[in-house]
C-alpha positions in Angstrom: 150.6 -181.1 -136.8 147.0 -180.5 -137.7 144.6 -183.2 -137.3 140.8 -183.0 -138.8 139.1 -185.8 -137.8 135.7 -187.5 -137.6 135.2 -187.1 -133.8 136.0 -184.4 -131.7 138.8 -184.3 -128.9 135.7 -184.8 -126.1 134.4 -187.9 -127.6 138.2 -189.2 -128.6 139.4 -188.6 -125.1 135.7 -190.3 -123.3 137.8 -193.5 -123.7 140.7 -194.6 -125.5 139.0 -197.4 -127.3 136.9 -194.4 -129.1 138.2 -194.3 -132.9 138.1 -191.3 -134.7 139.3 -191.1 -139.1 140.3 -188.0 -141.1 143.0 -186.5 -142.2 146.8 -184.9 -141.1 148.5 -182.0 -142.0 152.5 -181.9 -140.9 154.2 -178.2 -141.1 158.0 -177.7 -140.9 158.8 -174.8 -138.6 159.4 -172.4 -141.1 155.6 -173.0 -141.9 155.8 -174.8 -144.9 154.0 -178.2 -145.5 155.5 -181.4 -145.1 153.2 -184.2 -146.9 150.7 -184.2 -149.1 147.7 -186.7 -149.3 148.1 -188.3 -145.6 144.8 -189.8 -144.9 144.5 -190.4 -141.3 142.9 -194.0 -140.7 142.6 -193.9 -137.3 143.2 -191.9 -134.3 142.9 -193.7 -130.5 143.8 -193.5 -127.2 147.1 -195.0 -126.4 149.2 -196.4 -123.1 147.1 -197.7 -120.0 148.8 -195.4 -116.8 149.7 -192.6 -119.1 145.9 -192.7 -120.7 144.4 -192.7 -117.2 146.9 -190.1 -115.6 147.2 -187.6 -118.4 144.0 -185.5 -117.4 142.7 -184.1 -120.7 146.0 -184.2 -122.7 145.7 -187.9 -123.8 148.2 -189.5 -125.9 147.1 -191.4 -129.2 148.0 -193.6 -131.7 147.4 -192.9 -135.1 147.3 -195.6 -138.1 147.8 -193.8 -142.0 145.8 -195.3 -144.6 149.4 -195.9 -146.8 152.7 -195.3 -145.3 154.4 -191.8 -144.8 157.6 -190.3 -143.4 156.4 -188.1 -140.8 159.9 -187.6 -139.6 162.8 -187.3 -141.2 164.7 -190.0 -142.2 162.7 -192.6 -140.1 161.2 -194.5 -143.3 157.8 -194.5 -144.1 155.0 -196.1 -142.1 151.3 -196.5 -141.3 151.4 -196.6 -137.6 152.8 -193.9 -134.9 152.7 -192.1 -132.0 151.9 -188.8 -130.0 152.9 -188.9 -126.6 151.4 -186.6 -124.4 154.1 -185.7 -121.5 151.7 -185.4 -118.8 150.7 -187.7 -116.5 150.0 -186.2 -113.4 149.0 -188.7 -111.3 150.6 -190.3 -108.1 153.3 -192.2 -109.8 155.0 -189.3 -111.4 154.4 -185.7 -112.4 156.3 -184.2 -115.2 155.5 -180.4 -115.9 157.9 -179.9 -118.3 156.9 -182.4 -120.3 160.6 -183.7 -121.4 161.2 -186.7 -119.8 160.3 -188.8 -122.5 162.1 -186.8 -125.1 164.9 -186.7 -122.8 164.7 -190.5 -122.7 164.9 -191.1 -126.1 167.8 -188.6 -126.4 169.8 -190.1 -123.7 169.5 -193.5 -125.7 170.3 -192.3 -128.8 173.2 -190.7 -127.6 174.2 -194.0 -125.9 173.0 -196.5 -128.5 175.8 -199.0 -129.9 175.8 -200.1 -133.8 173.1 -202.3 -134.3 170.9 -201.2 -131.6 167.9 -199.3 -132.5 167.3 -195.7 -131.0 163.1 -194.3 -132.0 162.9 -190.9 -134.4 160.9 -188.8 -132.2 160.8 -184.8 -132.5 157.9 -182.3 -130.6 155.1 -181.3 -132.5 152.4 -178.4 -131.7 149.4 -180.6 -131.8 145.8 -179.2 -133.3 142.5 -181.5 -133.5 139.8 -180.0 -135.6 141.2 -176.8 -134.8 141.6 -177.1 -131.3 145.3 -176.3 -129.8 146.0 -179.6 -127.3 149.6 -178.6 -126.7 153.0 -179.9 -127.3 153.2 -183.7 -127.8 156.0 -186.0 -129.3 155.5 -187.6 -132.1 157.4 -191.1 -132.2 157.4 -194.1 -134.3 155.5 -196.9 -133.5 157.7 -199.7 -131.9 156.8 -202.3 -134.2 159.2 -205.2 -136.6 159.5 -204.0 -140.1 162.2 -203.4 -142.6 162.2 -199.3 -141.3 161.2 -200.5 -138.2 163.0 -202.9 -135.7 164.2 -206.2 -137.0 164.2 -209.3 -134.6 167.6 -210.4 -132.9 169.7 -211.9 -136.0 167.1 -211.2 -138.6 168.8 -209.2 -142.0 166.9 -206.8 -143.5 166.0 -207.0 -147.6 169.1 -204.9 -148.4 171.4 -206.7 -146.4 170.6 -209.5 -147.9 170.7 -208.4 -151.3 174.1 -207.1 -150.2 175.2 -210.4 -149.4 173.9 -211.9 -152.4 175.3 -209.8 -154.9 178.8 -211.0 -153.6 177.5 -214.7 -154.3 177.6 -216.2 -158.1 175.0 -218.1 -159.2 176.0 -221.5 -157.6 176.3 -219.6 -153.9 180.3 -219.8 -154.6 181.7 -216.4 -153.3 182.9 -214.1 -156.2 186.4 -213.7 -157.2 187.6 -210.0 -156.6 
C-alpha cells in the first residue's frame, strides 16, 4: 500500500489528532494494481495505548473520499484501518507483530452464522515514499449494510428477500 499524502510521516505521527489528505495506491502481490481513483480523505492517528506505545510505527485511520473495496470481498467503504503491531510498552510487547492478525484469525475460524468476523490481510505500508513496515489493514468496525448490522436489524437484501415472497396485500405467496 502506497500512501502520498499532504503531511509527512513526522508531522502525522507528532500527534494523532494531526490530519494529513492525499491519495492511496493498493498493489496485489504479484505487483499489479488494485484500485484506481482512491482519493485518500484523511489519514490520522488511531487507538489511545496502541498510539502512545507504538514508538514511531503508529497506527492510523484512514477515511476515502467515496467508498472502495480495499480487501476482497469485504464491500466497499470510506473508513478503515492500519494497525501497526507494535506497542512496546509495559503492558505488552509483540515483536512479531501477529497478535492481532492472529486474533482476528482465531475468531474467524470460531465465528458462528450470523456473527461477524473483520476482513483484515498485511500490507507493506509506504507514506510519501517512506517504507513504515508491515501493518494490517482492517475494516473499520462500524454499522452499515457491508459493515455490522445491530442485534436483529435485516439488511436491504434480506429484506427485499422477504418481501419478494409477500403479494401485494402482505399475504404470503402461493408456491
Amino acid at each position: 500500500m502506497f500512501i502520498t499524502s499532504n503531511k509527512t510521516v513526522a508531522e502525522l505521527n507528532a500527534s494523532k489528532t494531526n490530519k494529513g489528505k492525499g491519495s492511496i495506491y493498493l498493489y496485489d502481490k504479484d505487483g499489479n494494481q488494485v484500485n484506481t481513483d482512491v482519493t485518500l480523505d484523511q489519514i490520522k492517528g488511531r487507538g489511545n495505548t496502541s498510539w502512545n506505545a507504538s514508538g514511531e510505527k503508529k497506527p492510523y485511520n484512514i477515511k476515502l473520499a467515496k467508498k472502495a473495496e480495499l480487501i476482497e470481498n469485504a464491500g466497499a467503504a470510506k473508513k478503515w484501518c492500519l494497525i501497526s503491531d507494535n506497542c512496546q510498552g509495559n503492558w505488552v510487547y509483540e515483536g512479531a507483530g501477529l497478535a492481532n492478525m492472529a486474533a482476528y484469525d482465531v475468531y474467524e475460524s470460531i465465528a458462528q452464522d450470523g456473527s461477524y468476523p473483520m476482513a483484515h490481510e498485511f500490507v507493506n505500508l509506504y507514506i510519501n515514499g517512506d517504507y513504515r513496515g508491515v501493518y494490517m489493514l482492517t475494516e473499520k468496525v462500524e454499522i452499515g449494510e457491508e459493515r455490522i448490522r445491530r442485534a436483529g436489524e435485516k439488511i436491504k437484501s434480506e429484506i427485499e428477500a422477504e418481501n419478494a415472497q409477500l403479494t401485494l396485500d402482505g399475504t404470503p405467496k402461493k408456491v
